[in-house]
Every structure is written in structure tokens, then in C-alpha cells.
BALOZA-178732 format. One record per atom (N, C-alpha, C): atom name; residue number from 1; x, y, z. Coordinates in steps of 0.1 Angstrom, whole numbers, plus 5000, padded with zeros to 4 digits. Layout:
N
{"CA", NUM, {X, Y, Z}}
...
END
This chain:
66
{"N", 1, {5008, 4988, 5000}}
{"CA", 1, {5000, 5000, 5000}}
{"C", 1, {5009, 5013, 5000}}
{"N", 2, {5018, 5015, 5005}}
{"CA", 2, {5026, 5023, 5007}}
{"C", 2, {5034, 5024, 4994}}
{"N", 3, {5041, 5016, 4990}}
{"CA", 3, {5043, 5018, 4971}}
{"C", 3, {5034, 5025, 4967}}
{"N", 4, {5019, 5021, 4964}}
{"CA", 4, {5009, 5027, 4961}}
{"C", 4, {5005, 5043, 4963}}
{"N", 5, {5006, 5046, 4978}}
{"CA", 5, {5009, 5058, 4975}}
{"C", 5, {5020, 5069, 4972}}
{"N", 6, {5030, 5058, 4974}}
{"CA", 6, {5045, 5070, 4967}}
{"C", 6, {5045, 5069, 4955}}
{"N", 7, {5042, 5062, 4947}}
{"CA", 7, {5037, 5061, 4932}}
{"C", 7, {5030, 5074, 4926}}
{"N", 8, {5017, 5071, 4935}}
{"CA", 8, {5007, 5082, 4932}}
{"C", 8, {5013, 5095, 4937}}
{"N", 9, {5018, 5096, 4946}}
{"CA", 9, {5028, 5110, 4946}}
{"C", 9, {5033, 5118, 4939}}
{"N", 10, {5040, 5107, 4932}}
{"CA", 10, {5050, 5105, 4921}}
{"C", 10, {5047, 5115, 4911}}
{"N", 11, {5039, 5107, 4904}}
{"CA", 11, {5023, 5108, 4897}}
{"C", 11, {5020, 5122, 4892}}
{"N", 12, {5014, 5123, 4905}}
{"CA", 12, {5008, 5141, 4906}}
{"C", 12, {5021, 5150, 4905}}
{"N", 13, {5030, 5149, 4909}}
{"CA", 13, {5040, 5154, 4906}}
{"C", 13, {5045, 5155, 4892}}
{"N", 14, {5051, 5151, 4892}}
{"CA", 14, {5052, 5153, 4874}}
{"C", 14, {5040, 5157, 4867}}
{"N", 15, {5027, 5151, 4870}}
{"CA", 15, {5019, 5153, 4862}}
{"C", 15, {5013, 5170, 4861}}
{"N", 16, {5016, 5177, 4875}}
{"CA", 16, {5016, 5189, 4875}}
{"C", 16, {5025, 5201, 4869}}
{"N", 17, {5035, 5195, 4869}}
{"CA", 17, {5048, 5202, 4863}}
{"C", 17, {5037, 5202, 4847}}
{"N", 18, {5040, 5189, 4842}}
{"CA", 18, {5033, 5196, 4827}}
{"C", 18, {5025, 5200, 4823}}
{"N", 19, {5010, 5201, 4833}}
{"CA", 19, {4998, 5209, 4831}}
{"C", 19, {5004, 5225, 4835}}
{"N", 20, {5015, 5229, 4840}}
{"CA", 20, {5020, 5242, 4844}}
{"C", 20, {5027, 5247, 4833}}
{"N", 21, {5035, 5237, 4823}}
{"CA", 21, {5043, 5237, 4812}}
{"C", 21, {5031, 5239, 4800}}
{"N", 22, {5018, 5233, 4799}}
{"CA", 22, {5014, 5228, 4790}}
{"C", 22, {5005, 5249, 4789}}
{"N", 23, {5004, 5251, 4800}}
{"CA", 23, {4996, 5263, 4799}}
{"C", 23, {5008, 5273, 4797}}
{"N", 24, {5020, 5274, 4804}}
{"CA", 24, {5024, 5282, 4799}}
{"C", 24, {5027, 5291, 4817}}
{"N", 25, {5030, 5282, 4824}}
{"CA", 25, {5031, 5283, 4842}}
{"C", 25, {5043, 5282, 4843}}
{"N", 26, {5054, 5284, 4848}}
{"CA", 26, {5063, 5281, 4857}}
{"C", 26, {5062, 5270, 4868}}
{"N", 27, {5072, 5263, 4870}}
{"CA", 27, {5069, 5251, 4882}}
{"C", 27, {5072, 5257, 4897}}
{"N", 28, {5067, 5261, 4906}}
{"CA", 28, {5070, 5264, 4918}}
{"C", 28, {5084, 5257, 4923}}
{"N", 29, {5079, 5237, 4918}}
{"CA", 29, {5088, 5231, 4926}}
{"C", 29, {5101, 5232, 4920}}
{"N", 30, {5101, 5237, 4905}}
{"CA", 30, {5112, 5239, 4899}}
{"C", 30, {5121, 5245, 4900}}
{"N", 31, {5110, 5259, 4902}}
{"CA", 31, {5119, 5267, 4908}}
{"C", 31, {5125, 5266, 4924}}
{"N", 32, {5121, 5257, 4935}}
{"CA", 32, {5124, 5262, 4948}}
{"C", 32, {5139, 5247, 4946}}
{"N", 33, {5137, 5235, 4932}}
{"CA", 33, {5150, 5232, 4931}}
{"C", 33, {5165, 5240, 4928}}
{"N", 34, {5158, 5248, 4920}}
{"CA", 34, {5168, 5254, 4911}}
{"C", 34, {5178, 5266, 4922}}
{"N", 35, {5168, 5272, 4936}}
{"CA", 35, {5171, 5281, 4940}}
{"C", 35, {5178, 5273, 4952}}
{"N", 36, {5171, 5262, 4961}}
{"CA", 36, {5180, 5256, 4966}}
{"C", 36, {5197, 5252, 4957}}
{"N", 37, {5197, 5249, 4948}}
{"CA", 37, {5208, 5243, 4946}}
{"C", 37, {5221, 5253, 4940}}
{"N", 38, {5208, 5270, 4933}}
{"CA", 38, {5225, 5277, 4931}}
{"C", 38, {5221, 5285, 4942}}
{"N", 39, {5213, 5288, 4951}}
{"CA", 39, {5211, 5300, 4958}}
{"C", 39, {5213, 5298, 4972}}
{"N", 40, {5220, 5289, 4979}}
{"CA", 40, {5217, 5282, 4989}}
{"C", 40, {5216, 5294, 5003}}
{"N", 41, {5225, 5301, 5001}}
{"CA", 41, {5227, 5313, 5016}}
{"C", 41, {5212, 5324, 5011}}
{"N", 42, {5204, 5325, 5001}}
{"CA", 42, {5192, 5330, 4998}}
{"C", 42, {5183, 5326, 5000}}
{"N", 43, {5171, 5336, 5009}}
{"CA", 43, {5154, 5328, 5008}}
{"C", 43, {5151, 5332, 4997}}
{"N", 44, {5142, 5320, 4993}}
{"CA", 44, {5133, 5320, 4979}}
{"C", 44, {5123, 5328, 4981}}
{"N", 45, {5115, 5333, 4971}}
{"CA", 45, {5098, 5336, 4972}}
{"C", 45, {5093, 5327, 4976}}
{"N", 46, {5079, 5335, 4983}}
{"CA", 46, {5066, 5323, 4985}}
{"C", 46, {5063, 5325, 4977}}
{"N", 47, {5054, 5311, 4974}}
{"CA", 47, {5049, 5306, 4966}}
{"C", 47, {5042, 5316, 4952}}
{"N", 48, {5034, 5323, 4967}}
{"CA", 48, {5025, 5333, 4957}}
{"C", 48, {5035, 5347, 4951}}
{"N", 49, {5043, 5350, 4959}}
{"CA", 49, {5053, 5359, 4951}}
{"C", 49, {5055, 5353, 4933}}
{"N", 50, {5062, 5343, 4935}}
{"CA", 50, {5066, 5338, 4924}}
{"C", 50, {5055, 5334, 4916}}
{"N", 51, {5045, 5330, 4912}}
{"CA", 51, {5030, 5326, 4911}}
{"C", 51, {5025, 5342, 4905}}
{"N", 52, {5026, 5356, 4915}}
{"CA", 52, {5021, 5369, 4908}}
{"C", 52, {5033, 5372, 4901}}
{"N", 53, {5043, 5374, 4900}}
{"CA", 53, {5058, 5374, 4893}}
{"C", 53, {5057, 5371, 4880}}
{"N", 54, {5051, 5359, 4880}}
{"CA", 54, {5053, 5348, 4866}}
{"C", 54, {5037, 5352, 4860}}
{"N", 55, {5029, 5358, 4865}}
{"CA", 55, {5017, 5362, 4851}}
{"C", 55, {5020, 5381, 4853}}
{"N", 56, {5028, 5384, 4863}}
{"CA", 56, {5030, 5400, 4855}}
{"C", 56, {5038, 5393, 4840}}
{"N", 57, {5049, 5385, 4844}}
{"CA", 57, {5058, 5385, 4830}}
{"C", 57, {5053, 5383, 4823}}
{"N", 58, {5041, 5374, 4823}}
{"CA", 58, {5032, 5368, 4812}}
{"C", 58, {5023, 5378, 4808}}
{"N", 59, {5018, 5386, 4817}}
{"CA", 59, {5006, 5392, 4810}}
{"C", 59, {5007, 5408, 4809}}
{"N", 60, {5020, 5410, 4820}}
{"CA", 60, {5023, 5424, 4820}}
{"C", 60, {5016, 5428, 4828}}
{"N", 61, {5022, 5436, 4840}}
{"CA", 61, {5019, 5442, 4854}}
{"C", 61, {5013, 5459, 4843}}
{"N", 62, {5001, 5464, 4847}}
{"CA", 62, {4993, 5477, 4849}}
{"C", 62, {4990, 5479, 4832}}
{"N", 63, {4992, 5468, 4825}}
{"CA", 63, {4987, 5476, 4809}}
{"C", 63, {4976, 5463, 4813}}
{"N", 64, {4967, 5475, 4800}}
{"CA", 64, {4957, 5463, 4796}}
{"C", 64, {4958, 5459, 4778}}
{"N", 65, {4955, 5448, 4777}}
{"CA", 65, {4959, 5438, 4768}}
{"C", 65, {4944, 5438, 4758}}
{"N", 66, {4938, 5439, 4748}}
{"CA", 66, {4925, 5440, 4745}}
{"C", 66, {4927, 5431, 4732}}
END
């Protein structure tokens, strides 16, 4: 049973990363590897920093888009 749910862990994981990829998201968890491993003496953003960060880039912070 326990296989079973590290599996399904597993799973959702990846499977999120691509639905984040597929839209056009950034991976949270991507990013908090990438920042652990070159940024180690830095704190990361929360979650939501990086989450409003990544649709200003996308969509552009104060214009409107019509």
C-alpha cells in the first residue's frame, strides 16, 4: 500500500509540472530546486510571490491587453 501511494505521489507530481508547462506556468517546485541548489545562503519567494511574478511576466503588470 505504501508503494501505492509513493507512486501516486510521484504521479501528481510530474503530472503537474506539465499541466504548468502545458499552459504556459512556471513550476513552483522547479523553481524552489533550482534556487536551493544555486542560491543556497538566499530565501526563495513564497509561493505566491513567484505565482504573481510569473503572470505579470506573462501578461504584463498595469497595461491592459485588449
Amino acid at each position: 500500500m505504501q508503494r501505492i501511494i509513493l507512486y501516486l505521489k510521484i504521479l501528481y507530481r510530474r503530472s503537474d509540472r506539465f499541466f504548468h508547462l502545458l499552459v504556459g506556468m512556471p513550476s513552483y517546485d522547479k523553481y524552489l530546486e533550482h534556487f536551493r541548489k544555486n542560491h543556497p545562503d538566499k530565501i526563495p519567494k513564497t509561493q505566491r510571490e513567484f505565482f504573481k511574478e510569473a503572470m505579470e511576466a506573462k501578461y504584463g503588470a498595469g497595461r491592459n491587453k485588449c
